[in-house]
C-alpha positions, -999 to 999 in steps of 0.1 A, spaced: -19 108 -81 1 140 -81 31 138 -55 42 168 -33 66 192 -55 89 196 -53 107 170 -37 143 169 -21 167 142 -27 190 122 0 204 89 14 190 70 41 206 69 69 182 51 95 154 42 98 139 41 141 107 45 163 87 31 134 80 70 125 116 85 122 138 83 93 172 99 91 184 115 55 216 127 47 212 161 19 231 167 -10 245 192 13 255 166 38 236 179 64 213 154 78 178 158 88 151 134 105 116 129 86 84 118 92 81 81 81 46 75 71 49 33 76 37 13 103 52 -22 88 89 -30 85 94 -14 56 118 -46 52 141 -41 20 130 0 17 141 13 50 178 0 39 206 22 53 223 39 21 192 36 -5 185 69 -19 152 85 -10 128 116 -22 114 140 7 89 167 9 94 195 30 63 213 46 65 251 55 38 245 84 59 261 117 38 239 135 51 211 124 74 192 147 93 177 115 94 194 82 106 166 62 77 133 57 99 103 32 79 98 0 99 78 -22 128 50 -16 147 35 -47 151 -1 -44 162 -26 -69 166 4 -94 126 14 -88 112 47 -69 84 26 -38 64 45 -26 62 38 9 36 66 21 3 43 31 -14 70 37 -12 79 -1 -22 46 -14 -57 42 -7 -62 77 -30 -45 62 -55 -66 32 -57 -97 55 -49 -82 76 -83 -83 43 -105 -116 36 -96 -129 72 -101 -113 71 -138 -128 30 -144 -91 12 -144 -99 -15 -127 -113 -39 -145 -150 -51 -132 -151 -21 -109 -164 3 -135 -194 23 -131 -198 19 -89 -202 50 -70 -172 51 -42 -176 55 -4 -144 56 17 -142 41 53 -172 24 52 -180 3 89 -183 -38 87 -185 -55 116 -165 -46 139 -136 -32 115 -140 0 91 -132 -11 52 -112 15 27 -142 15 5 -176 5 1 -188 9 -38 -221 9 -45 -243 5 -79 -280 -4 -77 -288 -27 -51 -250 -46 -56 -227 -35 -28 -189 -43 -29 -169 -37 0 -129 -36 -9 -99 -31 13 -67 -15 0 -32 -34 11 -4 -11 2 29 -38 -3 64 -31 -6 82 -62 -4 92 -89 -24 100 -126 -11 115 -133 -39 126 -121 -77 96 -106 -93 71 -117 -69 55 -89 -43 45 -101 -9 26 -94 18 26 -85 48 63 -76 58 54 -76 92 26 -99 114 -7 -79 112 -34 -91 137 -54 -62 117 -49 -75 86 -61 -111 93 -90 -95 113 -103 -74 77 -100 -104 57 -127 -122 80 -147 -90 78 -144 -93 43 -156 -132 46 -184 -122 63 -196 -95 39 -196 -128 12 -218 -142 37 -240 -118 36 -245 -119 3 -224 -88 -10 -193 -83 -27 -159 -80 -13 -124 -78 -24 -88 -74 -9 -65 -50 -32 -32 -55 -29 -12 -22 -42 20 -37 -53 48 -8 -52 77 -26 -66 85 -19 -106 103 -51 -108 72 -74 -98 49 -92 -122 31 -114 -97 17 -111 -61 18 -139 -33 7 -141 10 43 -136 25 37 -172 42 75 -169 57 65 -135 76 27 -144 87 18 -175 80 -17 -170 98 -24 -143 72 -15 -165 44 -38 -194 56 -67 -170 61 -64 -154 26 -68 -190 6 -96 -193 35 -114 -160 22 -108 -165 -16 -119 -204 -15 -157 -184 5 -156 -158 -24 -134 -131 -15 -117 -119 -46 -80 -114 -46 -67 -83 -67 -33 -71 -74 -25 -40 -97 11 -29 -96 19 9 -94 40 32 -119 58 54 -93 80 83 -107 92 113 -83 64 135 -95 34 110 -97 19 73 -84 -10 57 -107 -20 20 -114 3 6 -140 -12 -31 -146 -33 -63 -133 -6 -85 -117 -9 -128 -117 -17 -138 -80 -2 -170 -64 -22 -185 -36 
């Protein structure tokens, strides 16, 4: 997926307000930008990382600047969650992900009492699949999730349970945004209720997929299948 061009370089300054993200310029001035995270952003939002902004030239906007990029560990992360859903959605169009070729994709599709990312459909086979954007990782090589509690990520993986038990597909994608990582494991230390529930789900047929990203300031696309640790 194509990122915004072009993009403005800076260092972070602070991150606050879970939305609001200070950036000093090349030019030293510093500016406040949309942050499009609702987690901790916990190793990203580091004072003194170097980060990529767009910059909109909507008057209406309150703030012209929205982060897109951090570098951490020597790798660009994408951090926008908005953005990563369409980049799973653009591997799926294009039949990258392996044993998800040839479905036709719906996005926020309602089960129970939750909506999932994507429902994908071929024949009478239904798959429901729910995107998990992650940024962290708990320790060398190894991306984690979540880097916050999330109450509403333990309630879609029993969504996703029931969906098995209802005799359809389902799967929890885990976007890995980290360069550096070659396998993906629950963040046990941060939410351990999340981590039990996912080796719940997997062991009643929810399928566990990881695919790290290739991130680079003018694109984000799915790089490779990564090794998961339950």
């Amino acid at each position: 997926m194509k990122l915004p061009e072009p993009l403005v370089e800076g260092v972070l300054v602070r991150r606050y307000q879970r939305f609001l993200t200070d950036v000093r310029l090349a030019d030293g001035s510093l500016v406040t930008a949309h942050t499009p995270n609702t987690g901790s952003m916990k190793q990203c939002a580091v004072p003194g990382h170097r980060v990529l902004l767009s910059r909109s030239s909507n008057p209406a906007r309150k703030l012209a600047y929205t982060l897109e990029l951090i570098e951490v560990a020597g790798h660009w992360v994408d951090t926008h969650t908005q953005r990563s859903n369409r980049v799973v959605e653009e591997a799926l169009s294009g039949g990258l992900i392996a044993g998800l070729e040839g479905y036709q994709v719906r996005r926020e599709v309602r089960l129970g009492a939750s909506r999932m990312d994507f429902l994908l459909e071929k024949a009478q086979e239904r798959a429901y699949l729910e995107v998990k954007n992650v940024t962290l990782c708990c320790r060398p090589g190894v991306a984690c999730f979540p880097d916050a509690v999330t109450l509403r990520g333990q309630k879609h993986l029993q969504e996703l349970r029931l969906a098995v038990e209802q005799g359809h597909r389902a799967l929890i994608f885990f976007l890995v945004q980290r360069g550096e990582a070659h396998a993906f494991s629950p963040a046990d230390q941060i939410d351990p209720v999340y981590g039990r529930l996912l080796r719940e789900v997997c062991a009643a047929g929810v399928e566990v997929l990881a695919y790290r990203t290739q991130v680079t300031p003018t694109e984000n696309r799915i790089a490779e299948k990564l090794f998961v640790i339950l």
